[in-house]
C-alpha positions as CSV (number, residue, x, y, z in Angstrom):
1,X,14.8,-38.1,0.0
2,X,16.5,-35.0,-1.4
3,X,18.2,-32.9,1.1
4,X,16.4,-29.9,1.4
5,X,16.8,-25.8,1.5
6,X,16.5,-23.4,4.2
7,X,15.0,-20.2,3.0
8,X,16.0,-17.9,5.7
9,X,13.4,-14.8,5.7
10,X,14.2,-11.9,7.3
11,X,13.1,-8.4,6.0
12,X,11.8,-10.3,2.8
13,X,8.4,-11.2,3.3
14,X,7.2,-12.1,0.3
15,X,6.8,-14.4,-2.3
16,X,6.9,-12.3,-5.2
17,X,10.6,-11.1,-6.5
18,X,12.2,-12.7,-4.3
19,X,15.4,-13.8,-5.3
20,X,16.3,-16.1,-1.9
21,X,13.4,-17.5,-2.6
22,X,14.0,-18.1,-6.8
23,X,17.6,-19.1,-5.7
24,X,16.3,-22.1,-3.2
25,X,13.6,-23.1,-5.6
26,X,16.7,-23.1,-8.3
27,X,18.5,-25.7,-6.8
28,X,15.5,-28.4,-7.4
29,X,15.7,-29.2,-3.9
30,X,12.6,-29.1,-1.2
31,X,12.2,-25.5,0.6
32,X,11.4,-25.1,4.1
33,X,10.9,-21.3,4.7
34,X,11.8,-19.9,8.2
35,X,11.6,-17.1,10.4
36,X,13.6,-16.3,13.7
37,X,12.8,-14.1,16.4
38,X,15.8,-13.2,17.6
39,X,15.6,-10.3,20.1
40,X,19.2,-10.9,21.7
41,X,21.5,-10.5,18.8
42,X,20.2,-7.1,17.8
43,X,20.5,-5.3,21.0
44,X,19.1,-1.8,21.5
45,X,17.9,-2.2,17.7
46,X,15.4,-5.5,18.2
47,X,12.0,-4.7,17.1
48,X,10.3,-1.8,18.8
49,X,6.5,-1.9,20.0
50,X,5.0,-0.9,16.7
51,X,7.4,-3.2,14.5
52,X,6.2,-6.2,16.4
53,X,3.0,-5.5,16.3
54,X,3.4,-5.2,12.2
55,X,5.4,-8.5,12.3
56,X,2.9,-10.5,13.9
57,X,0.3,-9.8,11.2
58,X,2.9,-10.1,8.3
59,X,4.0,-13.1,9.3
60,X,0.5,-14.5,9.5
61,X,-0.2,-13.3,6.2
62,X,2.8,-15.1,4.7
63,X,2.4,-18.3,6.2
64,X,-1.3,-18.7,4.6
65,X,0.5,-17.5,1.4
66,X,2.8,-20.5,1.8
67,X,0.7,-22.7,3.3
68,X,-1.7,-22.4,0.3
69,X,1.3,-23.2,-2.0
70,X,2.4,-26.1,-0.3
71,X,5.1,-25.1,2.5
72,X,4.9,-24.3,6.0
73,X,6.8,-21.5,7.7
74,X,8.7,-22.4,10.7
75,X,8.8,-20.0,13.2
76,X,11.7,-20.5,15.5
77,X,12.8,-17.8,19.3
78,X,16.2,-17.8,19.7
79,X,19.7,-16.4,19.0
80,X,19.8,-16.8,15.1
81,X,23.7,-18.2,15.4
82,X,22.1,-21.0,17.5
83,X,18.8,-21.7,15.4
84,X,20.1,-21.4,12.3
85,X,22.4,-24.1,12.6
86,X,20.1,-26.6,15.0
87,X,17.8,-26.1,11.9
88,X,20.0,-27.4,9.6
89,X,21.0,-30.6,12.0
90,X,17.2,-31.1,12.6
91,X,16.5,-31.3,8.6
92,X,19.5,-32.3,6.7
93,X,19.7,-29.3,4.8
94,X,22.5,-28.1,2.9
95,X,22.4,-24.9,1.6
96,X,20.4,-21.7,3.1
97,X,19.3,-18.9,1.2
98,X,18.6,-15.1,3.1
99,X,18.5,-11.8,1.6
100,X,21.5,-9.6,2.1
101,X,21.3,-7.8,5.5
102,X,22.6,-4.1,5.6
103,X,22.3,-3.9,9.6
104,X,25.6,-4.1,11.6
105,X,24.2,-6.6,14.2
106,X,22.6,-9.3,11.1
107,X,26.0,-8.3,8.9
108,X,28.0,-9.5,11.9
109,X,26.0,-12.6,12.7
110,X,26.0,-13.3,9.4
111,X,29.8,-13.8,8.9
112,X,29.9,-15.9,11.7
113,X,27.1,-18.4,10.6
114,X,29.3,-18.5,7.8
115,X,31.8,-20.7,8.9
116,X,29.1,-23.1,10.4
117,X,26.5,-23.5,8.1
118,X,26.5,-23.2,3.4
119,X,24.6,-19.9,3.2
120,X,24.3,-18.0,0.2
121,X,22.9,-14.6,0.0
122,X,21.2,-12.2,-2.1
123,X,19.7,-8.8,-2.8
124,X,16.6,-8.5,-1.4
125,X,15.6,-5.3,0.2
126,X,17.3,-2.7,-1.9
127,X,18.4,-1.9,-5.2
128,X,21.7,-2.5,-5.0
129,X,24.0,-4.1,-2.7
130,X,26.4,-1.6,-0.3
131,X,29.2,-2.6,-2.5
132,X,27.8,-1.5,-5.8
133,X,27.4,2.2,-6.1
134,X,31.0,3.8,-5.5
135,X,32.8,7.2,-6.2
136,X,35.4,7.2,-9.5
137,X,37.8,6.9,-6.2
138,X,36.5,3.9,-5.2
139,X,34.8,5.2,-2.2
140,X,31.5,5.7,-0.7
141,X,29.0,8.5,-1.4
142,X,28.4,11.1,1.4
143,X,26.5,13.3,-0.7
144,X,22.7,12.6,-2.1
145,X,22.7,13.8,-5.5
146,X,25.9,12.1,-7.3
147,X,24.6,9.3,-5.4
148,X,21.6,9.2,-6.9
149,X,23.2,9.9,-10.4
150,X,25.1,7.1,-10.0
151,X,22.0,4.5,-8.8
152,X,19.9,6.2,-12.4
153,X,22.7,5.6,-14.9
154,X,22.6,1.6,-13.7
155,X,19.2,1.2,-13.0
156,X,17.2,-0.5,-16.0
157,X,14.1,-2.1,-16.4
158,X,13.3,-5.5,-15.4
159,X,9.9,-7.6,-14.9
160,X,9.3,-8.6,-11.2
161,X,9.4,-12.4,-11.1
162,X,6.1,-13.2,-10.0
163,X,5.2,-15.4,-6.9
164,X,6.0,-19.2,-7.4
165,X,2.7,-21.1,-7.8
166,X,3.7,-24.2,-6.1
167,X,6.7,-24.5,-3.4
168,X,7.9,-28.0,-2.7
169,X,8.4,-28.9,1.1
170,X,10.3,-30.9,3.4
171,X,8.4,-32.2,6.4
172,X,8.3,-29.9,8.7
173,X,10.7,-29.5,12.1
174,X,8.9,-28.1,15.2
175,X,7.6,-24.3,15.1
176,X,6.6,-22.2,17.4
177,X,3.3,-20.6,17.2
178,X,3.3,-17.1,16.3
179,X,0.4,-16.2,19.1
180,X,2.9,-17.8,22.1
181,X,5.6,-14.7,20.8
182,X,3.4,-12.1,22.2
183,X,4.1,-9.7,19.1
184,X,0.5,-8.5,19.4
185,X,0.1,-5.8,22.6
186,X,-2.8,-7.4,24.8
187,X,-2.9,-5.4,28.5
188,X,-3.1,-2.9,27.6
189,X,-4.0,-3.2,23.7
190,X,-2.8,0.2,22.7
191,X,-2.9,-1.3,18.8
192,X,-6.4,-0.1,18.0
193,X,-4.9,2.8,15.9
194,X,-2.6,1.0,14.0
195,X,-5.5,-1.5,13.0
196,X,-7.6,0.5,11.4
197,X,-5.1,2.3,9.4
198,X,-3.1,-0.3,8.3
199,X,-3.3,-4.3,6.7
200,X,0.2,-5.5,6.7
201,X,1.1,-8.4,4.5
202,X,2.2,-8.8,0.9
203,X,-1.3,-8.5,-0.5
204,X,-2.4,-5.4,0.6
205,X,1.7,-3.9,-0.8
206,X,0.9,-5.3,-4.1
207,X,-2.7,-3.4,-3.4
208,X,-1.2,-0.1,-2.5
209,X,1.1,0.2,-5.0
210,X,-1.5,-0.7,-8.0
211,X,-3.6,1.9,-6.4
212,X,-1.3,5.0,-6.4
213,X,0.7,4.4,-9.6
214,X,-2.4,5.8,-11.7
215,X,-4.3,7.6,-8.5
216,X,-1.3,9.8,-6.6
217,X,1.9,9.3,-8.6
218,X,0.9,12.2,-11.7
219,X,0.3,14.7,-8.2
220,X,3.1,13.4,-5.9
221,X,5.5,16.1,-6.9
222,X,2.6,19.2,-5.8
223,X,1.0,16.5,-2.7
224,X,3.7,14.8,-1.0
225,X,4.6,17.7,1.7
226,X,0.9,18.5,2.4
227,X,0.0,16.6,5.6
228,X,-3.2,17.4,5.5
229,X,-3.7,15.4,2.2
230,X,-3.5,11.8,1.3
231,X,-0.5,12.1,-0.8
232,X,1.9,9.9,-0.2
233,X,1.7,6.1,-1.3
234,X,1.6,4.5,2.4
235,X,4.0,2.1,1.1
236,X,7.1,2.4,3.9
237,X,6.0,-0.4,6.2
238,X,5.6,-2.3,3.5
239,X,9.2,-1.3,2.2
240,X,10.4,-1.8,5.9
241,X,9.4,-5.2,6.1
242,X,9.9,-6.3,2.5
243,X,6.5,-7.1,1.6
244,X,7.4,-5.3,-1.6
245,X,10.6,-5.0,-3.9
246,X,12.1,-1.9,-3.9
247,X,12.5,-2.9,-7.8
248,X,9.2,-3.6,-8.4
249,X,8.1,-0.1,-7.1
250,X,11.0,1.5,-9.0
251,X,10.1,-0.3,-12.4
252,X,6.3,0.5,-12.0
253,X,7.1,4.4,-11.6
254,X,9.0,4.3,-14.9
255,X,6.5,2.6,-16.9
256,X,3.7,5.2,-15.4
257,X,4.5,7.6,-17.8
258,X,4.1,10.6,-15.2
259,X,7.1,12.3,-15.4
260,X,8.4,14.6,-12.3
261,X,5.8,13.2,-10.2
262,X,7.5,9.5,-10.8
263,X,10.8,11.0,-10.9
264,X,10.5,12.6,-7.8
265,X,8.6,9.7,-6.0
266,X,12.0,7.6,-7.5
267,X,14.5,10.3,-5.4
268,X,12.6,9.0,-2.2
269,X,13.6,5.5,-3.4
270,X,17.0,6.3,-4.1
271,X,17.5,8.3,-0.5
272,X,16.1,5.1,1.0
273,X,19.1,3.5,-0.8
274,X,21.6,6.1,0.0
275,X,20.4,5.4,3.8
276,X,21.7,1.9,3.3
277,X,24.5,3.0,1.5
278,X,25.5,5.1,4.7
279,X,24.7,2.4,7.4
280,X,26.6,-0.2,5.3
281,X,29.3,1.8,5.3
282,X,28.9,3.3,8.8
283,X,27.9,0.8,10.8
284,X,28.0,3.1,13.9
285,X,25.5,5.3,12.2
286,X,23.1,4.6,14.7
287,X,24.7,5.2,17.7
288,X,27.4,7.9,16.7
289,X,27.0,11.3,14.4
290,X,29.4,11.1,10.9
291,X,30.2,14.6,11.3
292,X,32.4,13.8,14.6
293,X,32.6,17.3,15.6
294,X,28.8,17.1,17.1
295,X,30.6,15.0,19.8
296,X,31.0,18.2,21.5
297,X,27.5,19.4,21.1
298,X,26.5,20.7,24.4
299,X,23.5,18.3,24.4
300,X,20.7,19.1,27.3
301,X,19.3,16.7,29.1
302,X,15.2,17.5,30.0
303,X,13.2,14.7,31.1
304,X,10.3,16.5,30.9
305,X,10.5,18.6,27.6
306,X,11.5,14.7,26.1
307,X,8.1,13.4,28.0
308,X,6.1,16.2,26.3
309,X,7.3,15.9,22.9
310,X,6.5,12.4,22.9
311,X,2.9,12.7,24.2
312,X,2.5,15.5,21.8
313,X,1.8,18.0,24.7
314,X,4.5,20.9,23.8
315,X,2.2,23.8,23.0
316,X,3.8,24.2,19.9
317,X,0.4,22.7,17.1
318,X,2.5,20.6,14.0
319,X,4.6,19.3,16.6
320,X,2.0,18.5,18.5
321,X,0.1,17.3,15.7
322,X,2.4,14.8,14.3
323,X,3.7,13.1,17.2
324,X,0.0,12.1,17.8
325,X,-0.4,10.8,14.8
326,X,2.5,8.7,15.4
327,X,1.1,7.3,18.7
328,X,-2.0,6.4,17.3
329,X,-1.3,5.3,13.7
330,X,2.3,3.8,14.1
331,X,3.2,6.6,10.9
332,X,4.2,10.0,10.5
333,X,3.9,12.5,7.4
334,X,7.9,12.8,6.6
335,X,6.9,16.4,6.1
336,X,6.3,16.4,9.7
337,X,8.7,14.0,10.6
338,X,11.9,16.5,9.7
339,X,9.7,19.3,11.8
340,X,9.3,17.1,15.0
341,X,12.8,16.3,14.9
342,X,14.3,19.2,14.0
343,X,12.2,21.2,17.2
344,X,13.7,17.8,19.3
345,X,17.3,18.8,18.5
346,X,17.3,22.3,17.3
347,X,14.5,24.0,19.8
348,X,15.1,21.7,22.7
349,X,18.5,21.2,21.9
350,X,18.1,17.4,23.3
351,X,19.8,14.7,22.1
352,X,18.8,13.3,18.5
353,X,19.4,9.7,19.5
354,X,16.4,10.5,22.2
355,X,14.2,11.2,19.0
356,X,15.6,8.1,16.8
357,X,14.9,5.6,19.8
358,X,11.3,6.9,19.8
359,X,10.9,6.5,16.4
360,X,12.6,3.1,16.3
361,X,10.1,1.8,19.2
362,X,6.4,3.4,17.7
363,X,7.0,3.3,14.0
364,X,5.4,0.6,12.0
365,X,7.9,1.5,9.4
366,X,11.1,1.7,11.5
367,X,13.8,0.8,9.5
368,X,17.6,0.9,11.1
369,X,19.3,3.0,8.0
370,X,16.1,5.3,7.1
371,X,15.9,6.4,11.3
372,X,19.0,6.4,11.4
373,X,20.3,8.4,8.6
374,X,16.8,10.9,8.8
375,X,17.8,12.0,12.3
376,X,21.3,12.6,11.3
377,X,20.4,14.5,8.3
378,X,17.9,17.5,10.7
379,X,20.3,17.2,13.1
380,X,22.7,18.1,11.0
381,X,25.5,15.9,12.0
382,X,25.2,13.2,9.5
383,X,25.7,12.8,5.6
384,X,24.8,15.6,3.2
385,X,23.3,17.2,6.0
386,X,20.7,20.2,6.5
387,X,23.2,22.7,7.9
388,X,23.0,23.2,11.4
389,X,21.4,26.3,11.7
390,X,18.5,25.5,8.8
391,X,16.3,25.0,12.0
392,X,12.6,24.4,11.2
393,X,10.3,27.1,12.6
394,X,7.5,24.8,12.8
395,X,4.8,27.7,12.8
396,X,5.7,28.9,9.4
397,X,6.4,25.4,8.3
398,X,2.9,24.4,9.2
399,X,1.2,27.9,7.2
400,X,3.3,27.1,4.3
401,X,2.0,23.2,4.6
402,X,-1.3,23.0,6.0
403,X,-2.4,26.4,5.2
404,X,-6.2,26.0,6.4
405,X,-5.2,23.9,9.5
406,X,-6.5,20.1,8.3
407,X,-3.8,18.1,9.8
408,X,-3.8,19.8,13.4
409,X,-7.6,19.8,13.9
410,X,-7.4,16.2,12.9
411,X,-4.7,15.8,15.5
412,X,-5.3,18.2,18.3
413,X,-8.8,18.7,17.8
414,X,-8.9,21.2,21.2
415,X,-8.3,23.4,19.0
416,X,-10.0,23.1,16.6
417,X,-12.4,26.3,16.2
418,X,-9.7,28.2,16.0
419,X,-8.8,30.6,12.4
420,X,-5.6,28.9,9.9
421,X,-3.6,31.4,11.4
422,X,-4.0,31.2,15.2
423,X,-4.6,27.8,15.2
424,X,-0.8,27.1,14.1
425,X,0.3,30.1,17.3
426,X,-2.2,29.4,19.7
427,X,0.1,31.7,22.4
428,X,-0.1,34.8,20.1
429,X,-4.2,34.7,19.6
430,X,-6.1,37.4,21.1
431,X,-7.7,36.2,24.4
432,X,-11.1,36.5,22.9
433,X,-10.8,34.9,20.0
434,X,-9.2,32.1,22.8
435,X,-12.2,31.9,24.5
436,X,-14.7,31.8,21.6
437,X,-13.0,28.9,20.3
438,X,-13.0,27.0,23.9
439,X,-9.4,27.1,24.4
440,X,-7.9,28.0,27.5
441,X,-4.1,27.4,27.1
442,X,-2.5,26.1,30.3
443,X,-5.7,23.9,30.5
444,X,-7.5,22.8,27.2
445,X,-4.3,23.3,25.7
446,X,-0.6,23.8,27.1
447,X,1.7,27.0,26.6
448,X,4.6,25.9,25.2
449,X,7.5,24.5,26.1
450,X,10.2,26.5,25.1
451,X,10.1,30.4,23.5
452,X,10.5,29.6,19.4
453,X,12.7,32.6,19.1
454,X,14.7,32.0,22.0
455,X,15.3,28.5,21.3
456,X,16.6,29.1,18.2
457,X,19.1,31.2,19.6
458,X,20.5,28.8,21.9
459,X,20.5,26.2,19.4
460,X,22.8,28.4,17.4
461,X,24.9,29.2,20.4
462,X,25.5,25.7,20.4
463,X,26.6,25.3,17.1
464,X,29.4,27.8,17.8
465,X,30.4,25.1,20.4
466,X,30.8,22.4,17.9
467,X,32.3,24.5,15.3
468,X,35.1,26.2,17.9
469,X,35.5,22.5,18.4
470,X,36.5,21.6,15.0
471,X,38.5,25.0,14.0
């Protein structure tokens, strides 16, 4: 019998272009597709709460896509260095095929399994690999737009290759069953928000994406930083967990034929891409700021504030808003996202690796170089950064945004009754227009947290810190 090949799916779950997959169908030999949980390896960055929850269902959803083409998916718990290779003892394989990781951890365990077992890998969850796009110097990009310039002038188009009809299959080793992981929250099942926003799994991408090509991409320029409107695609779980190709996404938005609302849906794309570009060559981007002056930043530590802006109990509405929405739908408007974050680090003046941790544990769409790279970016200690003192005033951010107050009364709905205006300043509404709308603040509704104008201040003061340090 012919010795078969591993295909060794990570953030690639899919069948459709997927070139580990076309690779180990290429080499005529059997393919045994196969997942591994590996929670050790990772560290602080294994999947959060929301991720595994995501997971569970996507990897349900490929194994019936497999399943109906002829090939199981083995699920395998365990240090990948370990499983990896006790696969390949198990089956006789001799070649494995995996999608190019742009995490430090995978990157690291990666060169190691290397030397023990044939793996070949290929470009799978980004347009280009972290070697491709470089500076006439020969040196990363730290700045968005020649980055992007760069990805355009080598980006052509290219048909996805479509899913394989048939997969030939080894017999199977042992699996695991997905249900005995526990991905799935039980007691307490705090997952009802997240079901009945989202269907994970390569179908429903595929779905998505059909859908907003001709239905949101022609308004995405004039819709995508309204909150209060459905105008983004909902695509960045699917992104996250490579139920889609970035390609795929980027050659339908050429061939749409709607100019700057494709073009500018294609510059979220490519910032995706330049956030791999960063962690690829950064691997401490997680963990440490690129602009190593903000080592000094006089950071506060307030267990409480931090408590509030993650229950989405800080008095100030958008803020509020949005970190509600995350709790209960696993997503964020990135609108909202850069004013939640920016009030975290700016207003509170508390850590931004506080902020990125959250994110990484409740998004469905966490993704190590996007959280990463994002938080960075409002923080503004990271590449190509929104200067320090652009601080978000998240009042006039959400007048300019959500003008007649959709998004908060969706999300903090105890205040609802209140007028556009008040309802984003709760604190500066006349007491009677308080009471006729039912809101007694410092019961129905906190006061905030922290002065806007004052906090600003002391953000700034802290700046001086951090730029003393550096003169």
């Amino acid at each position: 019998m012919t010795a078969p090949a591993l295909l060794w799916l990570r953030r690639e779950l899919r069948l459709r272009d997927n070139a580990a997959l076309a690779a180990a169908l290429e080499s005529g030999r059997p393919v045994l597709p196969v997942f591994v949980l590996d929670d050790t390896t990772p560290g602080a960055w294994a999947p959060g709460g929301a991720s595994r929850w995501w997971l569970h269902h996507s990897l349900a959803a490929l194994a019936d896509d497999l399943a109906a083409r002829g090939a199981p998916l083995v699920l395998r718990r365990g240090r990948v260095e370990d499983e990896l290779p006790r696969l390949v003892a198990e089956t006789g394989a001799v070649e494995i095929h995996a999608g190019l990781p742009t995490e430090p951890w995978a990157r690291k365990a990666i060169t190691r399994l290397e030397k023990a077992v044939p793996l070949h890998l290929h470009r799978t969850a980004t347009l280009f690999t972290g070697e491709d796009i470089r500076t006439q110097g020969g040196g990363p990009y730290s700045v968005f737009t020649p980055f992007a310039r760069a990805c355009r002038a080598r980006l052509g188009p290219a048909p996805p290759s479509p899913a394989p009809a048939r997969i030939p299959a080894p017999t199977p080793p042992r699996s695991d069953r997905l249900d005995d992981w526990g991905l799935s929250p039980t007691r307490p099942d705090w997952a009802g928000g997240l079901r009945d926003t989202w269907t994970p799994g390569e179908a429903c991408a595929q779905r998505r994406l059909a859908d907003f090509v001709p239905e949101g991409l022609a308004s995405y320029d004039r819709t995508r930083d309204l909150p209060g409107q459905s105008g983004t695609s909902g695509l960045s779980p699917h992104f996250a967990f490579g139920e889609i190709s970035p390609d795929e996404a980027w050659i339908a938005a050429s061939r749409s034929g709607e100019g700057k609302g494709a073009e500018v849906w294609q510059n979220e794309l490519l910032w995706r891409e330049f956030s791999a570009h960063l962690l690829w060559h950064n691997p401490d981007l997680p963990e440490a700021p690129l602009r190593r002056e903000f080592d000094k930043m006089p950071w506060r530590q307030d267990a409480a504030a931090l408590a509030a802006w993650r229950r989405g109990m800080t008095g100030v509405p958008t803020v509020d808003a949005g970190m509600r929405q995350l709790w209960h739908t696993g997503w964020m408007h990135n609108r909202v996202r850069m004013i939640v974050a920016s009030f975290l680090a700016k207003h509170l003046l508390l850590p931004w690796q506080h902020g990125e941790a959250w994110f990484w544990d409740t998004l469905v769409d966490a993704d190590l170089a996007s959280n990463s790279a994002q938080w960075q970016w409002v923080a503004g200690c990271g590449a190509d950064a929104a200067p320090y003192f652009r601080i978000f005033n998240p009042v006039l951010q959400g007048l300019k945004f959500d003008p007649e107050g959709d998004y908060v009364r969706r999300w903090v709905p105890e205040l609802a009754r209140l007028p556009p205006k008040e309802l984003q300043a709760p604190w500066a509404a006349p007491e009677m227009l308080l009471r006729a709308a039912g809101v007694v603040l410092g019961r129905t509704y906190p006061h905030p947290i922290v002065d806007l104008a004052a906090g600003r201040q002391r953000a700034l003061a802290a700046l001086e810190t951090v730029t003393a340090a550096k003169g």
